[in-house]
C-alpha positions in Angstrom: -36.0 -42.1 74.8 -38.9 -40.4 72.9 -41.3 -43.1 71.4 -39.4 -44.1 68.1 -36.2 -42.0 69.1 -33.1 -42.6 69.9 -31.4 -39.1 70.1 -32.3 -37.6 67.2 -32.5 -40.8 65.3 -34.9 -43.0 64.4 -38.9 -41.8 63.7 -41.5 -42.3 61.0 -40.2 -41.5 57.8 -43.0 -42.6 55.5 -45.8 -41.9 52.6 -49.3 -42.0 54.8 -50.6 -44.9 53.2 -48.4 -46.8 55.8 -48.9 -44.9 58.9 -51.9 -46.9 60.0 -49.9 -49.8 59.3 -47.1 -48.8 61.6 -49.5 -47.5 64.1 -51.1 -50.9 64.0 -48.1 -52.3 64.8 -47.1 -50.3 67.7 -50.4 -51.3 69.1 -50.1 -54.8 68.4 -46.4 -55.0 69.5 -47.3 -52.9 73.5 -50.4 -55.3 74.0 -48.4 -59.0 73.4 -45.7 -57.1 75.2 -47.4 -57.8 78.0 -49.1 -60.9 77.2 -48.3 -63.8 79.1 -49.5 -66.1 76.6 -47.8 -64.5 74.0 -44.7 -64.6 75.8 -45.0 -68.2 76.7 -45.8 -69.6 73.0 -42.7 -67.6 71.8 -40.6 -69.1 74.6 -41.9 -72.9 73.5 -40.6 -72.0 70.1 -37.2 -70.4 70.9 -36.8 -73.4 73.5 -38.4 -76.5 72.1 -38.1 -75.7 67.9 -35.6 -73.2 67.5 -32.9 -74.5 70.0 -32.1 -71.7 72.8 -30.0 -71.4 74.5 -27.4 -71.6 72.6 -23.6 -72.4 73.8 -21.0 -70.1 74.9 -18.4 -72.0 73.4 -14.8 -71.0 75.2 -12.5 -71.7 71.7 -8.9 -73.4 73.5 -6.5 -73.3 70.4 -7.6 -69.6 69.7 -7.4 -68.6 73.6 -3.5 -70.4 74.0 -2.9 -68.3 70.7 -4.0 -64.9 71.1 -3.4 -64.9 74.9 -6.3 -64.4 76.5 -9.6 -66.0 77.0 -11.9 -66.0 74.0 -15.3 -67.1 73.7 -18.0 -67.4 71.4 -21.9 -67.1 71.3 -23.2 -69.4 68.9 -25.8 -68.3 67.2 -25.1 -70.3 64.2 -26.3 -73.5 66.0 -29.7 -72.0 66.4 -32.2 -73.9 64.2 -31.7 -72.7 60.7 -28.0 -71.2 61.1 -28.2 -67.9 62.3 -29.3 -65.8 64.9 -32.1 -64.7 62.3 -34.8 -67.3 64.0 -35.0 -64.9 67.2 -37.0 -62.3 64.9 -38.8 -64.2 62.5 -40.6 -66.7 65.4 -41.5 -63.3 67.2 -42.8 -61.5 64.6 -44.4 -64.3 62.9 -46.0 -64.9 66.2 -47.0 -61.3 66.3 -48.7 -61.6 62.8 -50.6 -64.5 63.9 -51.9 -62.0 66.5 -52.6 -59.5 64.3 -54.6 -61.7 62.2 -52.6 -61.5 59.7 -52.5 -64.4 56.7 -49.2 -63.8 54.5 -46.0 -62.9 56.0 -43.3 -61.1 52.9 -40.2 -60.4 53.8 -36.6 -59.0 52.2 -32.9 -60.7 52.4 -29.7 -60.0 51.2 -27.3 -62.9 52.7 -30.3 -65.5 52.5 -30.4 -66.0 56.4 -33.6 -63.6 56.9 -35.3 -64.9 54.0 -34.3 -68.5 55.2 -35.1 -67.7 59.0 -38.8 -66.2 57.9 -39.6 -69.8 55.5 -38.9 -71.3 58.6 -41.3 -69.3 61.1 -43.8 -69.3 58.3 -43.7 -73.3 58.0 -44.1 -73.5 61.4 -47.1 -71.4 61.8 -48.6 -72.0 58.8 -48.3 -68.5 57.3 -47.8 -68.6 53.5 -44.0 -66.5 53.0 -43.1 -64.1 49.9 -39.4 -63.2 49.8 -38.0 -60.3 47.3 -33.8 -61.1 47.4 -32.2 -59.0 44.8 -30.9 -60.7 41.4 -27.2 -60.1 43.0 -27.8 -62.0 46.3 -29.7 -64.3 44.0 -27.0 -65.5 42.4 -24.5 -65.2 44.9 -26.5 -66.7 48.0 -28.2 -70.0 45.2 -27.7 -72.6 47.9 -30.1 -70.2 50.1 -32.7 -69.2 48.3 -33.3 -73.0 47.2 -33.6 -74.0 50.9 -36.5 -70.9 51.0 -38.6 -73.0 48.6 -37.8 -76.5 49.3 -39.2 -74.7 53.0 -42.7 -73.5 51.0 -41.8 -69.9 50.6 -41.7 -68.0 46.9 -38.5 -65.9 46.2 -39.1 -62.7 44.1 -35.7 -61.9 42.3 -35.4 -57.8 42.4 -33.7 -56.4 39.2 -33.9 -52.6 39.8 -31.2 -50.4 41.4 -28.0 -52.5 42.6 -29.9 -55.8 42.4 -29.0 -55.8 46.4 -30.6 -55.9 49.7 -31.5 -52.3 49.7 -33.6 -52.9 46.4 -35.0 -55.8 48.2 -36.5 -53.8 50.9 -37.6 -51.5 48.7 -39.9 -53.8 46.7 -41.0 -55.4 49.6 -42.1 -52.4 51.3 -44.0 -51.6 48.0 -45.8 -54.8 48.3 -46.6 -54.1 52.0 -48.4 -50.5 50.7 -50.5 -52.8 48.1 -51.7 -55.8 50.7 -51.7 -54.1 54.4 -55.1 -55.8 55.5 -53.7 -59.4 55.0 -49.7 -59.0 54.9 -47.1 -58.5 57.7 -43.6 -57.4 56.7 -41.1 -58.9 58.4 -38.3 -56.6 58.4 -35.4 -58.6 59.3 -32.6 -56.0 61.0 -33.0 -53.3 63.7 -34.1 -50.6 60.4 -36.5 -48.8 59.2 -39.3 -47.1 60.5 -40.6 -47.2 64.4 -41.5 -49.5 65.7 -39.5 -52.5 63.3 -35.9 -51.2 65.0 -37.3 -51.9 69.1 -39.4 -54.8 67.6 -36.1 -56.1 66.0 -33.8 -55.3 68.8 -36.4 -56.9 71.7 -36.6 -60.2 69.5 -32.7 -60.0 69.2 -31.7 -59.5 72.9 -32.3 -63.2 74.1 -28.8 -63.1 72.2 -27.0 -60.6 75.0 -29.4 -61.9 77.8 -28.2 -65.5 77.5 -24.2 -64.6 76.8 -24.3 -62.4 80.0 -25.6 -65.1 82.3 -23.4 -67.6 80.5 -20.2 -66.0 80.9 -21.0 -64.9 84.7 -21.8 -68.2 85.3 -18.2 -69.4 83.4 -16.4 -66.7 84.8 -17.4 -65.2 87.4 -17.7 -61.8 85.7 -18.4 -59.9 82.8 -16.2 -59.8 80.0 -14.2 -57.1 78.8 -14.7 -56.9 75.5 -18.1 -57.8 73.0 -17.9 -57.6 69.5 -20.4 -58.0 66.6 -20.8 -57.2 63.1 -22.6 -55.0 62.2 -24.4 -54.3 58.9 -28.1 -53.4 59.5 -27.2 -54.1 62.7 -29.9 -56.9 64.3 -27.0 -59.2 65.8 -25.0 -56.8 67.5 -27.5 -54.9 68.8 -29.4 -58.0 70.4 -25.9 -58.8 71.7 -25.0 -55.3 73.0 -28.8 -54.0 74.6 -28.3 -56.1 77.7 -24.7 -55.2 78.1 -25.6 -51.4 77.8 -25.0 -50.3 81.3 -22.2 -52.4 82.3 -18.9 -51.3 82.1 -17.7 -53.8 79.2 -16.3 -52.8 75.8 -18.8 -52.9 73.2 -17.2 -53.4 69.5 -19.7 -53.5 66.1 -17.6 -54.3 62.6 -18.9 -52.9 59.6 -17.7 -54.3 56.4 -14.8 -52.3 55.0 -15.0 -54.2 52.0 -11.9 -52.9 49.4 -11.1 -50.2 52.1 -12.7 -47.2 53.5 -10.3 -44.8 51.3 -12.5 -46.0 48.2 -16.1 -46.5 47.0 -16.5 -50.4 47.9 -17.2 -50.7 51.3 -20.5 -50.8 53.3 -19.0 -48.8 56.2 -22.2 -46.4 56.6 -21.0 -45.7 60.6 -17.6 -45.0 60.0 -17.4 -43.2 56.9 -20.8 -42.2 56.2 -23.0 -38.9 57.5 -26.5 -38.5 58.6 -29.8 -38.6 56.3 -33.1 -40.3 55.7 -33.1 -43.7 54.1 -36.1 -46.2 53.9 -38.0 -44.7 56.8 -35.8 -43.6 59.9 -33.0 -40.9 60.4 -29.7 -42.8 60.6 -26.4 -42.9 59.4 -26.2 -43.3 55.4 -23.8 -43.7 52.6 -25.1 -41.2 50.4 -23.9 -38.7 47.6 -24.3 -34.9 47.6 -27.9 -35.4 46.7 -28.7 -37.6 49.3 -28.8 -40.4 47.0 -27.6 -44.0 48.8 -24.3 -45.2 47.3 -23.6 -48.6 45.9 -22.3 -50.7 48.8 -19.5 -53.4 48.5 -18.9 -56.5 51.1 -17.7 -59.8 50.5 -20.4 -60.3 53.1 -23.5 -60.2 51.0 -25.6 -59.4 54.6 -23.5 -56.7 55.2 -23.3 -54.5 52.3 -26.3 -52.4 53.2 -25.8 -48.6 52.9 -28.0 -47.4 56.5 -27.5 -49.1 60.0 -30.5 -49.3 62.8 -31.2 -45.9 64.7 -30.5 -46.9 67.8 -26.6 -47.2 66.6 -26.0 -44.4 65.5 -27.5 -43.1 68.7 -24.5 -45.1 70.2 -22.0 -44.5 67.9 -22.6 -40.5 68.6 -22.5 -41.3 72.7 -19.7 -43.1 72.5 -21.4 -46.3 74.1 -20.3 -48.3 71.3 -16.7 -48.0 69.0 -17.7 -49.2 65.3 -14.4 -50.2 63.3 -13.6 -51.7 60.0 -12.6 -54.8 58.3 -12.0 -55.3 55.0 -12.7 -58.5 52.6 -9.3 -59.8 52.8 -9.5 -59.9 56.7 -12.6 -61.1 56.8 -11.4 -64.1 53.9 -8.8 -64.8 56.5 -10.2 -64.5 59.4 -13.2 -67.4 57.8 -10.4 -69.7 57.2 -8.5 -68.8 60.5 -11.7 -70.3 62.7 -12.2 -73.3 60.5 -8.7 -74.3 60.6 -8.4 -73.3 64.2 -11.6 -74.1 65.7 -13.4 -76.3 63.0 -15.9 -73.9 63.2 -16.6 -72.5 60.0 -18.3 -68.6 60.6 -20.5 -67.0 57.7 -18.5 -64.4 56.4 -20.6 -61.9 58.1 -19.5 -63.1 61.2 -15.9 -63.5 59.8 -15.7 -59.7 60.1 -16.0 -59.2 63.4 -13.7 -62.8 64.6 -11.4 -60.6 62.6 -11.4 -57.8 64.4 -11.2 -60.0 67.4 -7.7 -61.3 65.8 -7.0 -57.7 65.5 -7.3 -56.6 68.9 -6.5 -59.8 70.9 -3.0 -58.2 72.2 -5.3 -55.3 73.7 -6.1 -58.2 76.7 -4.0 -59.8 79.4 -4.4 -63.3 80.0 -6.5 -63.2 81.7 -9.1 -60.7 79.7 -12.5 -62.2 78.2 -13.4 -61.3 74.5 -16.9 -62.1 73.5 -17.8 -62.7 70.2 -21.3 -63.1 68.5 -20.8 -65.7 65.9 -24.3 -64.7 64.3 -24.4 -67.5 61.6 -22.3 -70.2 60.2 -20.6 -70.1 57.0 -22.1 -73.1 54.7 -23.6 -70.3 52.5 -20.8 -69.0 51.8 -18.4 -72.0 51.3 -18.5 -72.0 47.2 -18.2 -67.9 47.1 -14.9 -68.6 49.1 -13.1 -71.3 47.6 -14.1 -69.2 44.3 -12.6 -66.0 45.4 -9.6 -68.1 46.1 -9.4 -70.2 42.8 -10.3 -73.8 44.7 -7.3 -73.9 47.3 -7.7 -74.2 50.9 
């Protein structure tokens, strides 16, 4: 792979008042690369504050019903409720590196906004968050639990009032403050080097799940599946299980279905153009103009998806499907009910597909499923959506 490629996607997108900040960056992020110090302060966090490893919980009632052996990787036990922590500790480690004193950062479902409070409490970095006025609304329990955890959240009220806008006005403050601010992007976007950064952080995910379930098993699984909406989860899941011959699965949010305009499907029904810094798959109009998005999921209605997807989506590695809110809704209450494990609904979307394709297995097939975060935030939206019933 060419240094910020993967394929043709990916690269450096950007007005040259950030380059020296990217290039920064990519300086910073090769030397702690090979920093033993650096990696041992970030392996006290994930282990002592954060809570790694986290289970590979084999779910019984779901396995007896679907007829094969299904587990899940619980990254909504990790300190903070999602599998956000693994990016925010790094990268707020890295900052500290860098010398930097202010860490901003963007969020859509409140996780990453949630996940970066948390990193900059615990290092002592002061934390800006820009959410837009949508996910402001619509994620309230979060963005309260950012500041009760210190940080400020900047409600965004330009463009779709969405995650997208968020980046966007974080990015701008990032141009304004580079000698004392580190953005901490928060999925495997943007431009090199945030998607390796992002993806590196993220792989503890698919490092631990493949030595769990060999270790359970006895072999690999046959099937991993994620959700996908910037992509950070699924790709920290997938990386390590690249070059093995396992199924790799990433669920986009199909929102009201893919034959109309509210979805946030950008791999499977979008095309290939530059949005907020890399070369990726885009839901865009004529003009190249990114489309309002739609997801029940409020981290999943982004209109791009990391480089290195699309790069896997064109090889083949990886098949990205579908899921729309009403399978998602049901799939959320499936788990609780089955389980008592209630999934955020970003997660919801791919347990769904998991429903989906169960008869695809024989008994004795292994499905693998990245619950990225738990569903507490999303609890009122829900019983909302259904009028109060169960």
């Amino acid at each position: 792979m060419k240094a910020g490629r993967y394929g043709v996607y990916g690269g450096q997108y950007m007005p040259e008042t950030l380059m020296s900040a990217l290039i920064e960056l990519e300086e910073t992020y090769r030397r702690i690369s090979a920093d033993p110090e650096f990696s041992r302060r970030l392996d006290w966090y994930l282990r002592e504050y954060a809570g790694r490893e986290t289970p590979l919980t084999y779910c019984t009632n779901i396995s007896r019903e679907l007829g094969c052996r299904v587990y899940l990787k619980r990254e909504d036990l990790l300190h903070g409720g999602a599998h956000k922590l693994n990016n925010t500790l790094g990268q707020a480690l890295m900052a500290k590196f860098m010398g930097k004193r202010r860490l901003i950062a963007e969020t859509g479902a409140g996780q990453h906004g949630v996940a970066t409070a948390i990193a900059g409490a615990a290092l002592g970095l002061p934390v800006d968050v820009y959410m837009g006025e949508v996910d402001t609304r619509r994620q309230a329990l979060n963005a309260f639990r950012m500041e009760l955890l210190g940080a400020r959240v900047i409600p965004v009220a330009s463009g779709t009032r969405t995650l997208k806008d968020a980046i966007n006005a974080a990015m701008r403050d990032w141009v304004t403050n580079l000698g004392s601010t580190h953005y901490l992007l928060g999925s495997c976007v943007g431009p090199h080097p945030f998607p390796r950064i992002v993806r590196d952080f993220q792989s503890v995910i698919g490092e631990e799940a493949r030595r769990q379930v060999l270790e359970r098993e006895g072999r690999l699984p046959d099937t991993v599946v994620a959700c996908v909406g910037g992509g950070s989860n699924a790709i920290g899941i997938f990386s390590p299980f690249v070059d093995d011959d396992v199924a790799l699965v990433g669920v986009e949010a199909g929102g009201a279905g893919l034959d109309t305009p509210r979805h946030g499907a950008s791999l499977s029904a979008g095309s290939v153009g530059v949005f907020q810094g890399a070369l990726s798959y885009l839901l865009q109009d004529a003009d190249g103009q990114a489309l309002e998005t739609h997801s029940v999921a409020a981290g999943l209605d982004h209109p791009s998806v990391g480089p290195e997807h699309a790069m896997l989506k064109d090889t083949g590695r990886v098949r990205y499907e579908a899921v729309t809110d009403a399978e998602a809704l049901a799939a959320f209450r499936y788990l609780s009910r089955a389980e008592g494990i209630i999934p955020a609904l970003e997660s919801a979307h791919a347990v769904a597909y998991a429903l989906r394709s169960a008869g695809d297995l024989d008994r004795d097939g292994i499905l693998v499923v990245n619950l990225s975060g738990r569903g507490d935030k999303d609890v009122a939206d829900v019983a909302q959506i259904r009028g109060g019933a169960a």
